[in-house]
C-alpha positions as a printed Julia matrix, in Angstrom:
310×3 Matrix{Float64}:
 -143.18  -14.31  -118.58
 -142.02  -10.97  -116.92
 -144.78  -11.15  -114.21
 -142.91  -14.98  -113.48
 -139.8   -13.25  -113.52
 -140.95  -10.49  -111.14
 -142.57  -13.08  -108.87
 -138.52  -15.04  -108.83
 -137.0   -11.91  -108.27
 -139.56  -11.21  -105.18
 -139.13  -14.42  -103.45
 -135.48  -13.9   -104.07
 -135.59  -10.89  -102.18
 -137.66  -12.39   -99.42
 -135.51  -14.8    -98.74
 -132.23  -13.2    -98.69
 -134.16  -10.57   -95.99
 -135.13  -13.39   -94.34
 -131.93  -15.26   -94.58
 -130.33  -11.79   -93.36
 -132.53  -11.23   -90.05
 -132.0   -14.77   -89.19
 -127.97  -14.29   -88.79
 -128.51  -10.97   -87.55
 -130.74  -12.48   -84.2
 -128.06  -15.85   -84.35
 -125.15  -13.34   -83.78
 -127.11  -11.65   -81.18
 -127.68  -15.09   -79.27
 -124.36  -15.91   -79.11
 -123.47  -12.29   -77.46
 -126.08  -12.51   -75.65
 -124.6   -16.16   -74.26
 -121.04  -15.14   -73.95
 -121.74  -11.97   -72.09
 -124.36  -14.66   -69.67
 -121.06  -16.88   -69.57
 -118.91  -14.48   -68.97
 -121.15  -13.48   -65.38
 -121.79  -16.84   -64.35
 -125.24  -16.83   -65.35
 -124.72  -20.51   -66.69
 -128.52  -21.39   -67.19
 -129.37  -18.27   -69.35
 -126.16  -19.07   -71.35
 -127.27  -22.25   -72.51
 -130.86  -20.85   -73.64
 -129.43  -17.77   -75.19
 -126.66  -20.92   -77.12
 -129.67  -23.13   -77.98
 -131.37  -19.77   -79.38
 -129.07  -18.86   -81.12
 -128.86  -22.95   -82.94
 -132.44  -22.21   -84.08
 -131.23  -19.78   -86.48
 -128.18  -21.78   -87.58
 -128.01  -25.21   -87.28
 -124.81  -25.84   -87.92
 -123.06  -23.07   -85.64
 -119.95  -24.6    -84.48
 -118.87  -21.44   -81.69
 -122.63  -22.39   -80.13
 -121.72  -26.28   -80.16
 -118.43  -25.06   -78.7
 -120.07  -22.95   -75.09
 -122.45  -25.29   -74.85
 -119.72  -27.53   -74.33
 -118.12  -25.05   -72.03
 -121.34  -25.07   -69.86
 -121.22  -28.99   -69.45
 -117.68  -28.79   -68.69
 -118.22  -26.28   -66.13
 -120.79  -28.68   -64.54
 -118.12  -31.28   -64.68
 -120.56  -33.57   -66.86
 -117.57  -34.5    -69.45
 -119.58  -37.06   -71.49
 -121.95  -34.12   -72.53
 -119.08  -31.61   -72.93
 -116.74  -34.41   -75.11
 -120.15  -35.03   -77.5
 -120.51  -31.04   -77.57
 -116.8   -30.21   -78.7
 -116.52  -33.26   -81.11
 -119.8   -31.69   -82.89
 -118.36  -28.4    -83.06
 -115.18  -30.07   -84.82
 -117.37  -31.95   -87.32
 -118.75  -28.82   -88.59
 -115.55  -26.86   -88.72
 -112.48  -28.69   -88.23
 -110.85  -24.92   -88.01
 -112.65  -23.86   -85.02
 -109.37  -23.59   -82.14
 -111.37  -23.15   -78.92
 -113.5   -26.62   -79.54
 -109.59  -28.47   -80.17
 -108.27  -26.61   -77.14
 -111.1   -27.33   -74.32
 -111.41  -30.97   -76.3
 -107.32  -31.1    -74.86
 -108.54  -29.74   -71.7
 -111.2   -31.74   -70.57
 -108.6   -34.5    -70.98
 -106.66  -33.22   -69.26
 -109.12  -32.6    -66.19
 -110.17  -36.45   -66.18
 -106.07  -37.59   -66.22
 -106.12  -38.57   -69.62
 -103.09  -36.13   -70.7
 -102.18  -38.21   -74.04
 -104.89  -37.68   -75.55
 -105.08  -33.95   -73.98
 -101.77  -33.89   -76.14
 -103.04  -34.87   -79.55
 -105.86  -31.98   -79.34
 -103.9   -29.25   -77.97
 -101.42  -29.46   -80.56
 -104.33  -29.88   -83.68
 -105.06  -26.35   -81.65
 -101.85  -24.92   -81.4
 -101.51  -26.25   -85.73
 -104.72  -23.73   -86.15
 -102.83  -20.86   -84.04
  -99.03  -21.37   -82.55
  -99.37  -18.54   -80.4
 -102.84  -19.73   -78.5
 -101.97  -19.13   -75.21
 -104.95  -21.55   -73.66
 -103.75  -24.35   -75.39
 -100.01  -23.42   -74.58
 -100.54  -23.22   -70.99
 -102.48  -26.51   -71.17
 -100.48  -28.28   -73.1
  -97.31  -27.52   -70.29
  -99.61  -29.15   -67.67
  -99.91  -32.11   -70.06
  -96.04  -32.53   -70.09
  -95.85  -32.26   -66.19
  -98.34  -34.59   -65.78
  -96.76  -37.18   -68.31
  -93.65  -36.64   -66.47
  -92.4   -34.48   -69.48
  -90.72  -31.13   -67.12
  -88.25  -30.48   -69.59
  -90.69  -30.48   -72.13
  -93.1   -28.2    -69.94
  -90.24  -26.22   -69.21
  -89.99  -25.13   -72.53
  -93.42  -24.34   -73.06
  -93.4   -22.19   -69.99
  -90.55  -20.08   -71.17
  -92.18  -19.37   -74.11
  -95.3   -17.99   -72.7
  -92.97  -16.2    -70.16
  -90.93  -14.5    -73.16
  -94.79  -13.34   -74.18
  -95.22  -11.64   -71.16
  -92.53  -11.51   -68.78
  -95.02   -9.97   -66.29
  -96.63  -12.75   -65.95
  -95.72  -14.06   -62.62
  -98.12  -17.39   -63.05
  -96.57  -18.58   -65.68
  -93.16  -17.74   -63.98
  -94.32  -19.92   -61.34
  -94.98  -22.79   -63.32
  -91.32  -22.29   -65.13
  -90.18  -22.83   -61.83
  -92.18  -25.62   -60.68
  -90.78  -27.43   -64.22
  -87.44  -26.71   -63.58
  -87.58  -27.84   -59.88
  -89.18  -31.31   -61.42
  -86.28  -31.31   -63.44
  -83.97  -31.12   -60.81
  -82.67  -27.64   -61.51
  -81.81  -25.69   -58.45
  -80.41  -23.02   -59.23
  -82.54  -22.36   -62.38
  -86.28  -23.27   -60.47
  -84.56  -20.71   -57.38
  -84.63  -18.12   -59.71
  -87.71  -18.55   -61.33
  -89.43  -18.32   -57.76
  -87.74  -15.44   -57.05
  -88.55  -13.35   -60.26
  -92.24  -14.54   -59.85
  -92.26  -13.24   -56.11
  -92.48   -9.79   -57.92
  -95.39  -10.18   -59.74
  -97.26  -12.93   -57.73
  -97.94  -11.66   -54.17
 -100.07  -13.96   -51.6
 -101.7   -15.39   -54.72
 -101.12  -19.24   -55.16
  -98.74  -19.12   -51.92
  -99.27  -22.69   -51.38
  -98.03  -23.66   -54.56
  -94.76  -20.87   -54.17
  -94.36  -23.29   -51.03
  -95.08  -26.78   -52.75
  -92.12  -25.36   -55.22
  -89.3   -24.32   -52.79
  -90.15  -27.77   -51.25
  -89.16  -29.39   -53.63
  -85.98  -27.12   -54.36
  -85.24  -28.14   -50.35
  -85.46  -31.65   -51.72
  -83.31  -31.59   -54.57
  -80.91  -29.64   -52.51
  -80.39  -32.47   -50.27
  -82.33  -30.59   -47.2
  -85.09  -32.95   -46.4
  -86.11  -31.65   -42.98
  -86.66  -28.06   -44.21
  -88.57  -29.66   -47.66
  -90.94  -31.66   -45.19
  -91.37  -28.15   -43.17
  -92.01  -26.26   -46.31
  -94.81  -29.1    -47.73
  -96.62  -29.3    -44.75
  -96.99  -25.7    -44.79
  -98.08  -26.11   -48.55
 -100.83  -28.1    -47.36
 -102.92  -25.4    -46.34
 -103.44  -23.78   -48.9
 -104.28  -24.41   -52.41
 -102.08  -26.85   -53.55
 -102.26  -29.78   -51.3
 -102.67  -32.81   -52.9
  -99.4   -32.03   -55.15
  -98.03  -31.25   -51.91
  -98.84  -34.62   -50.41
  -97.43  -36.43   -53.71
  -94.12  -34.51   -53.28
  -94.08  -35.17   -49.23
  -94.26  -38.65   -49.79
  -91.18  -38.69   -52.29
  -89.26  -36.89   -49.69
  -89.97  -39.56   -47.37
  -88.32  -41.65   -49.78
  -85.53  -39.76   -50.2
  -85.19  -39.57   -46.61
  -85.96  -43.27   -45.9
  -88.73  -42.98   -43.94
  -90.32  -45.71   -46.1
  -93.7   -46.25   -43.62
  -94.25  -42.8    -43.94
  -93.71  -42.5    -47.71
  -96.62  -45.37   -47.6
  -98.66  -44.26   -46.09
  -99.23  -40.76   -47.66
  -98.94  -42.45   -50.66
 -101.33  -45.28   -50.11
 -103.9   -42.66   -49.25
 -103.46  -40.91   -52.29
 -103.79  -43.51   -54.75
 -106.85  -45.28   -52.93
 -108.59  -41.55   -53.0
 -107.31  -40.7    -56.51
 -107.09  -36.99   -55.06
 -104.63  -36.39   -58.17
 -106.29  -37.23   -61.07
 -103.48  -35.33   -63.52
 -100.73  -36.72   -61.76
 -102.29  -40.39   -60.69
  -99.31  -41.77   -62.36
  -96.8   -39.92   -60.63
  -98.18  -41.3    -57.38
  -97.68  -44.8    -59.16
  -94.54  -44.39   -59.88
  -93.84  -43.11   -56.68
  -95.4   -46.43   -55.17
  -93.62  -48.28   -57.56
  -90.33  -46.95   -56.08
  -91.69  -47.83   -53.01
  -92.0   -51.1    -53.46
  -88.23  -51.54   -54.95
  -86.88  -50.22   -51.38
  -88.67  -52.83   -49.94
  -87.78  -55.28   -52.04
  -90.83  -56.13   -53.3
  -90.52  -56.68   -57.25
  -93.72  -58.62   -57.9
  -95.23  -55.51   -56.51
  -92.88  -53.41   -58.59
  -93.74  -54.52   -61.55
  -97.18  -54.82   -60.96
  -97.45  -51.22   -60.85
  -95.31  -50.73   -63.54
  -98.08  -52.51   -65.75
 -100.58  -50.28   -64.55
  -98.65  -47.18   -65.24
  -98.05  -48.94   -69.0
 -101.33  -49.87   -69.89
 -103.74  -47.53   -67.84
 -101.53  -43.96   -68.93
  -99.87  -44.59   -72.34
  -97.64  -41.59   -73.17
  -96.2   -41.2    -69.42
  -92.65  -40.96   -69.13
  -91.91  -43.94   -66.92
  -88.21  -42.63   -65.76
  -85.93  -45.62   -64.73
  -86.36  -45.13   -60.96
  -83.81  -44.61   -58.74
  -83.42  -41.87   -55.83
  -80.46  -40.29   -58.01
  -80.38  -36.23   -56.43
């Protein structure tokens, strides 16, 4: 009977050593992959996150980069299968919920990009991926007040932080808010230096705009074009035809836009533009038709009654 004993107590042993140099090596794969990630070396991350599942099956954070590495390849069937598995196995795991909510929002489906950045943000309030996300999401359901507030939390995180002043301002120049968006743009000027100085333009564009000062918005798109924000640009140079009445013009940037889908976050927005479009022209078959589209293809937008109020 002891010699049985003494053979339990063995195996015991052996397996817990075992069992011990197994998670030891898994946690080593996944360093091994992050620090890969981390340098672009995208094909030895995913061996190193594959390794690193031989030793533990059910490793949600592997799940989770692998999912990351099909994102980056912009293969979002993979990536959605990849981040769902990570959530079956722990429901707790933030960064699977958060780049779930941003591969949504990527393809233009920013209601459902909702639902999983706030399960994120319920895991972590303060998860400033998700929170910088999840203000996209509101812009691009037509939400800027919403966005707005978003943005001026993560601003009142770091008020150094002259990105995330710049997208305060872009919300607030959405809104309407002149003086407000103005401000922003200034206060982000001190932080933010030739960085992202098409989409500094794209903003005091519209600011021009909602000013009433359509020639110098159209100057100040145009320019905006160049650089890295140009198909927002285009979106917002065709409203200011509208505003302005050039209504062939307004069409035709417009027109392009939605036949190229060059805006996939803000598709609706250029629907809703064209919807507008087709009101001036008294065209309310038309109106309405895209009006259903909006409704049934983007549930969640903010379909504003549409006017050209200032």
């Amino acid at each position: 009977m002891f010699k049985n004993l003494l053979l339990i107590l063995l195996y015991l042993s052996s397996c817990s050593t075992h069992s011990q140099i197994a998670n030891t090596r898994y946690k080593k794969e996944l360093d091994l992959g992050a620090s890969a990630l981390k340098n672009e070396e995208y094909e030895l991350a995913r061996l190193h996150f594959i390794k690193a599942l031989e030793f533990n099956k059910k490793s949600s954070q592997a799940y989770n980069s692998l999912g990351v590495l099909a994102l980056k390849k912009n293969d979002y069937v993979q990536a959605r299968v990849l981040f769902l598995k990570a959530i079956s196995l722990n429901p707790d795991i933030i960064e699977a919920q958060a780049n779930l909510g941003a591969l949504f929002l990527e393809k233009g489906a920013s209601g459902k990009a909702v639902g999983h950045l706030k399960a994120a943000l319920m895991l972590n309030p303060a998860f400033i991926p998700a929170l910088f996300n999840l203000g996209l999401a509101y812009l691009s359901l037509g939400y800027p007040e919403k966005a707005k507030s978003t943005f001026l939390y993560l601003t009142g995180k770091n008020k150094n932080d002259g990105k995330m002043r710049l997208y305060l301002a872009y919300a607030r120049a959405l809104e309407g808010k002149v003086v407000e968006s103005a401000k922003d743009l200034e206060c982000a000027g001190e932080f933010v230096n030739h960085e992202m100085k098409g989409f500094k333009l794209l903003i005091k564009g519209i600011i021009a705009r909602n000013a009433g000062r359509y020639q110098e918005s159209l100057q100040l798109l145009k320019l905006s074009w160049q650089y890295d924000a140009k198909e927002p640009a285009l979106l917002q140079t065709g409203v200011t035809y509208l505003f302005k009445g050039e209504l062939e013009k307004a069409s035709s940037i417009l027109q392009n836009l939605k036949e190229k889908k060059l805006l996939k976050r803000n598709y609706p927005a250029v629907l809703e533009a064209l919807a507008l479009l087709a009101q001036l022209k008294n065209k309310p078959e038309k109106m309405k038709e895209i009006l259903r589209e909006i409704t049934i293809n983007y549930p969640g937008y903010n379909l504003k009654k549409l006017s050209l109020q200032k």
